[in-house]
ROMAR-284164 format. One line per 10 residues: number of its first residue (from 0); their letters; for each residue y, z, x of N, C-alpha, C, CB. Coordinates in steps of 0.1 Angstrom, whole numbers. Glycine has a CB too. Layout:
N
NUM	a	Y,Z,X,Y,Z,X,Y,Z,X,Y,Z,X  ...
//
This chain:
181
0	xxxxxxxxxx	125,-5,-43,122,-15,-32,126,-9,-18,130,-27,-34  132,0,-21,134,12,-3,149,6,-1,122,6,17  154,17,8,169,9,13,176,-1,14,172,10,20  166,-7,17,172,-24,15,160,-34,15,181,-30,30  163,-47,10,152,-55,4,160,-71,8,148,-52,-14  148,-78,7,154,-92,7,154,-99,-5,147,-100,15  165,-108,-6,166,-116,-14,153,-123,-22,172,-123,-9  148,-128,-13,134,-133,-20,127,-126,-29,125,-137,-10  121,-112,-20,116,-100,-28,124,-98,-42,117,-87,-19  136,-98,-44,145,-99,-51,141,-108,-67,157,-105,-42
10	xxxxxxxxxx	143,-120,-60,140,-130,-70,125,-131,-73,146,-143,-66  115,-127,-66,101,-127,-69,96,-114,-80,92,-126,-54  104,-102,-82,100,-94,-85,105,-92,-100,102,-86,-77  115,-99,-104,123,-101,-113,123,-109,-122,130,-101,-109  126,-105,-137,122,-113,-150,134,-122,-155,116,-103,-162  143,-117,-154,156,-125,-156,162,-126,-142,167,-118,-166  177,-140,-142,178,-140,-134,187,-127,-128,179,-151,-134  190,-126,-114,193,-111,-111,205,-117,-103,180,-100,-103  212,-125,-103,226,-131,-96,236,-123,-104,230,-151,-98  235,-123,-116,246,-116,-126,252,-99,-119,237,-115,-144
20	xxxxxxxxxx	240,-95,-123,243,-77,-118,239,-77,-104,232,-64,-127  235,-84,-97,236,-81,-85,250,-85,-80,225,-87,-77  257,-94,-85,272,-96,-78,277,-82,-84,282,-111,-84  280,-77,-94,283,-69,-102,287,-54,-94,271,-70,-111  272,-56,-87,269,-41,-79,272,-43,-64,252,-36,-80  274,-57,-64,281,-59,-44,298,-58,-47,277,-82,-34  303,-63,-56,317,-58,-62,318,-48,-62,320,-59,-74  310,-37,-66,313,-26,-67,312,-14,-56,306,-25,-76  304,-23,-54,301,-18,-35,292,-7,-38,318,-10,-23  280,-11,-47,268,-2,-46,254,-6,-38,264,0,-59
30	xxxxxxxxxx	260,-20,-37,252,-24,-25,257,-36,-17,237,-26,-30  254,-39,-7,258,-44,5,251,-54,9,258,-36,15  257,-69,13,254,-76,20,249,-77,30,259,-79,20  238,-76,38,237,-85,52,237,-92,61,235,-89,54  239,-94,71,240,-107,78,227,-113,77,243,-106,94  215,-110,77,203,-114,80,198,-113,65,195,-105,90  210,-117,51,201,-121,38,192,-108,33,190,-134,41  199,-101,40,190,-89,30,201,-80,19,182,-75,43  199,-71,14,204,-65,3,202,-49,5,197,-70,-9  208,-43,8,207,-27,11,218,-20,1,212,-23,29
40	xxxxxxxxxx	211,-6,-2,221,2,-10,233,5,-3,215,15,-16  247,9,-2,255,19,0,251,26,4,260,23,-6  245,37,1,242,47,2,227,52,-1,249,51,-3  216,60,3,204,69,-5,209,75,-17,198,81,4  223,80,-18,228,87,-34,223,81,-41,242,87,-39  232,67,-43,232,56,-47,217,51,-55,237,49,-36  208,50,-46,194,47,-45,193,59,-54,186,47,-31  187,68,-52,181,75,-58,186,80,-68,178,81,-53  198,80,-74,205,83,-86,199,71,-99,221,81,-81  200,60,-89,195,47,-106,184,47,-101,202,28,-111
50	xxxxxxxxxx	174,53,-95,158,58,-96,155,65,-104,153,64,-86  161,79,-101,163,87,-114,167,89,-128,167,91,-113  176,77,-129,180,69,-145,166,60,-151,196,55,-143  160,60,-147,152,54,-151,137,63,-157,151,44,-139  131,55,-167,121,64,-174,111,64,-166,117,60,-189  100,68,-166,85,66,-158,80,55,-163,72,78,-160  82,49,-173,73,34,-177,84,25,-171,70,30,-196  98,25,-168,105,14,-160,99,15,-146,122,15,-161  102,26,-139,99,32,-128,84,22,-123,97,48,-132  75,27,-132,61,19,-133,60,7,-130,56,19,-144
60	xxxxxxxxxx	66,-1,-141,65,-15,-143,73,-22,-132,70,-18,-156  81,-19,-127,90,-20,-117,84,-20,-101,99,-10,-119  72,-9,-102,68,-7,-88,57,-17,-87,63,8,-84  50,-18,-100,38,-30,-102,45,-44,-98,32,-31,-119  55,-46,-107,64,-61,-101,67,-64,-80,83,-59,-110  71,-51,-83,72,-59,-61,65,-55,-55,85,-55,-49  51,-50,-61,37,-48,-51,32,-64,-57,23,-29,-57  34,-70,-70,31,-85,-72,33,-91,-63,37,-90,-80  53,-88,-63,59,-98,-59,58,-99,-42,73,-97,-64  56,-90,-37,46,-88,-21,35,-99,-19,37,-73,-20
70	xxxxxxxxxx	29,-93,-27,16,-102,-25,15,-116,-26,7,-99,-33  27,-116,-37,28,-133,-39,33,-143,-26,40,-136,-51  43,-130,-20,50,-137,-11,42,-136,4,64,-131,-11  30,-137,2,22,-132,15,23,-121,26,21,-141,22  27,-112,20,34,-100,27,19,-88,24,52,-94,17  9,-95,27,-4,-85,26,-4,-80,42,-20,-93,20  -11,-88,50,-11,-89,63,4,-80,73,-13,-107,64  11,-84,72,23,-76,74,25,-61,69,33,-82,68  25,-57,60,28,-42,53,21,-40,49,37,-39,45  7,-41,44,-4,-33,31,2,-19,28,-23,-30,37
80	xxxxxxxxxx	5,-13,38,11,2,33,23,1,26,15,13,46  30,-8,26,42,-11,16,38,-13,2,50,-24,19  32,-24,4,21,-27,-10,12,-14,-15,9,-40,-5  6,-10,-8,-2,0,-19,6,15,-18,-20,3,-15  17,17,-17,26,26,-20,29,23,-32,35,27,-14  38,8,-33,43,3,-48,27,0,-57,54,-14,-45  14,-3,-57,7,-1,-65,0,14,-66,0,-10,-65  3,21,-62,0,38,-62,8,45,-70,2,45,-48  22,36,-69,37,42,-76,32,34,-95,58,31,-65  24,22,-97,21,15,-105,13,24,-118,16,6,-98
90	xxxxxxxxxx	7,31,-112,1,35,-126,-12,42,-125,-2,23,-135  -24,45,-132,-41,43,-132,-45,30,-133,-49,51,-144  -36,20,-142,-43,7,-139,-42,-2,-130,-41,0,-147  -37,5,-116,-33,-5,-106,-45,1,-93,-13,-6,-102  -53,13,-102,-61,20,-86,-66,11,-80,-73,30,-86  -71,0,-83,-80,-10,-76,-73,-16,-64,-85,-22,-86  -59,-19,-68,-51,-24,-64,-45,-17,-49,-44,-24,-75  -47,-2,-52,-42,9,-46,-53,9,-35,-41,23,-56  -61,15,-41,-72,13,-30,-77,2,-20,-83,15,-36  -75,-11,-24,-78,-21,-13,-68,-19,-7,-79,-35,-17
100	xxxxxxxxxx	-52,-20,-6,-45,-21,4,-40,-6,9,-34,-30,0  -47,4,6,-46,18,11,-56,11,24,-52,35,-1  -68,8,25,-80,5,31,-72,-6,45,-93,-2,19  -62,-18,35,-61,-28,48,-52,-19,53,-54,-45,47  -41,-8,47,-30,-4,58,-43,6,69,-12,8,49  -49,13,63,-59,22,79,-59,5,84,-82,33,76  -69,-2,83,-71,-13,93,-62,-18,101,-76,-23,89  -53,-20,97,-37,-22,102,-35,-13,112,-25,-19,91  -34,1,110,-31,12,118,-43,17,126,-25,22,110  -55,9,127,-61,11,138,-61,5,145,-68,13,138
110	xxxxxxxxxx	-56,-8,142,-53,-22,157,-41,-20,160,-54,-42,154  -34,-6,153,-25,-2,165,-23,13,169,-11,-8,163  -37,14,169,-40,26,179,-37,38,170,-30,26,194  -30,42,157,-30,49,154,-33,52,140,-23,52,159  -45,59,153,-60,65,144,-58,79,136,-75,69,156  -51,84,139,-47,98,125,-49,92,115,-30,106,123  -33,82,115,-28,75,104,-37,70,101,-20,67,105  -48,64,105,-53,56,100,-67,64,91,-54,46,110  -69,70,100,-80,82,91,-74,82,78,-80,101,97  -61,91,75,-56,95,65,-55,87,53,-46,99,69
120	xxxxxxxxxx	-54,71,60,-55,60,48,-67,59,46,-49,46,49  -77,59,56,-94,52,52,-97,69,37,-113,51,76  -97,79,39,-100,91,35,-93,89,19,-93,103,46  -78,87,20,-73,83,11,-81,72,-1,-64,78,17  -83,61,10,-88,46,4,-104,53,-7,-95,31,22  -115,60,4,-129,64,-2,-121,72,-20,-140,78,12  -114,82,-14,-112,89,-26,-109,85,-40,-103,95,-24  -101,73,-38,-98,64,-49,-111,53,-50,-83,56,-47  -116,50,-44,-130,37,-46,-139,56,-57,-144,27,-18  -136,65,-48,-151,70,-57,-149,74,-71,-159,86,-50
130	xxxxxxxxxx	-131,67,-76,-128,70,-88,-132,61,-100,-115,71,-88  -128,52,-91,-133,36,-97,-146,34,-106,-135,26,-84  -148,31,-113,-164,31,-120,-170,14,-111,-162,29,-144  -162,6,-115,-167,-6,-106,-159,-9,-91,-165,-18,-115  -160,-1,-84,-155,-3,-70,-165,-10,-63,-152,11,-62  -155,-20,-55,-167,-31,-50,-167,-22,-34,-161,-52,-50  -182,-25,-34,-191,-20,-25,-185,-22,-11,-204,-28,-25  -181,-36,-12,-177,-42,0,-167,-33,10,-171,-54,-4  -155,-34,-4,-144,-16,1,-147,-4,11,-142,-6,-13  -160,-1,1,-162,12,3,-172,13,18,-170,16,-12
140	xxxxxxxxxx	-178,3,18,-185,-1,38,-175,0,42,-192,-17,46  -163,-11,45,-153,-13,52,-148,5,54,-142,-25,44  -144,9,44,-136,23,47,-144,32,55,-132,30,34  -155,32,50,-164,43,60,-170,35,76,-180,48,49  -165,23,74,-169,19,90,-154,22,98,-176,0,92  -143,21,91,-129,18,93,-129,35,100,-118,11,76  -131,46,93,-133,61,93,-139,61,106,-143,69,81  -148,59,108,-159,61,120,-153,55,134,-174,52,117  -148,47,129,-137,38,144,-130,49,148,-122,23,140  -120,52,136,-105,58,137,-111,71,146,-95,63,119
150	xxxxxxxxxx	-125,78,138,-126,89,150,-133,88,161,-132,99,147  -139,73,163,-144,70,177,-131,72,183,-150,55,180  -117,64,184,-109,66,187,-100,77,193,-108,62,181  -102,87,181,-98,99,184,-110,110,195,-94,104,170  -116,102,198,-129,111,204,-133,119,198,-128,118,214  -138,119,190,-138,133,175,-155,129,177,-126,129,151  -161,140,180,-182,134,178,-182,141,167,-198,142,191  -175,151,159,-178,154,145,-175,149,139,-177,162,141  -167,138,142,-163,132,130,-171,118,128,-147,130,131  -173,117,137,-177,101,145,-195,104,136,-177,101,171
160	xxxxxxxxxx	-196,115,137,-212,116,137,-211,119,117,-219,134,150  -202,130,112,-205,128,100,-203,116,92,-201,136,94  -191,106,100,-189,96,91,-201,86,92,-176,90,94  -208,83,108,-215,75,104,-231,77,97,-215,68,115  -230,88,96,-243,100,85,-240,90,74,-239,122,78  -229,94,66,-220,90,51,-225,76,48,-201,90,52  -225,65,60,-223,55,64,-236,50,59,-219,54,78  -246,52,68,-259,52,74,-268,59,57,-258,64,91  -265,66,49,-271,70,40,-260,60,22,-270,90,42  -251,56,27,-242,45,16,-256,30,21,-216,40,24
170	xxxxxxxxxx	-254,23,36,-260,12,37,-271,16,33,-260,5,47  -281,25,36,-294,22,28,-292,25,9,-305,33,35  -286,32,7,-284,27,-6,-280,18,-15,-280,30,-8  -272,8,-6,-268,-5,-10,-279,-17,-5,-253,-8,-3  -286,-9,3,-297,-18,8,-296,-29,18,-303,-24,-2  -283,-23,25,-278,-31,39,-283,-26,51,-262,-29,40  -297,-35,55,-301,-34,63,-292,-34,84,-309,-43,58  -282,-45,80,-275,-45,93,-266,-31,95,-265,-58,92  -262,-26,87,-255,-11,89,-262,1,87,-246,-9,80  -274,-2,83,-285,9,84,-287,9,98,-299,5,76
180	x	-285,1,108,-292,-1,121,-279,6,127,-296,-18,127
//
């Protein structure tokens, strides 16, 4: 969950209740109280040591639960790059998952100006849609119009120009007349 997390995230992500060992581990002083209700490790050791105790299927199941428990908690709009880290960290059965909110964090990071970043996620986002056997279409416009911004942005005409080629030869294949134009 990263250095520190909130409570809520806490209890949304979680199958039993978690009051028991979480006192357990503030006793122990492996992790720390808040003023502001949040929950932080001690330490990165700390962190990354019971990261490391852990198998790749806990690891997994674990990263799937608080990319859930995100979403449940309406934390799309706010972080998508939080979220599709933890479903990226989830598995092959979460790419779908991966790929939409790889796609909202570029959009995210291009209504705030930063268009690298945001390249790097739309580029990201296509790679995984072209894995997908059923990737919805819809994605795959958005990312390549989302691409074409980020290098309008950057003033890039080579980029600007192959993406909207990519673009411009996807809408007529989908038979989207308004992006064909």
């Amino acid at each position: 969950v990263g250095r520190d997390f909130s409570l809520e995230l806490l209890e949304a992500a979680t199958t039993d209740d978690p009051a028991p060992g979480l006192e357990t581990l503030l006793q122990r002083k492996f992790l720390v109280e808040r003023p502001d209700e949040r929950i932080e490790f001690s330490h990165q050791v700390v962190r990354q040591v019971a990261y490391d105790g852990m198998t790749i299927l806990q690891r997994r199941r674990l990263h799937q639960r608080v990319a859930d428990a995100l979403v449940a908690l309406g934390r799309s709009q706010d972080n998508p790059a939080e979220i599709a880290f933890h479903f990226g960290q989830a598995g092959a059965g979460s790419r779908s998952q991966f790929a939409l909110y790889t796609l909202m964090a570029g959009e995210k990071l291009s209504r705030t100006y930063a268009f690298r970043e945001a390249l790097a996620a739309f580029d990201q986002a296509l790679a995984l849609l072209a894995t997908l056997p059923a990737a919805p279409a819809e994605q795959f416009g958005r990312a390549l119009l989302g691409r074409g911004l980020a290098y309008e942005g950057l003033f890039d005409p080579e980029g600007v120009t192959e993406t909207y080629r990519r673009l411009h030869a996807w809408a007529q294949a989908q038979g989207d007349e308004q992006l064909m134009l």
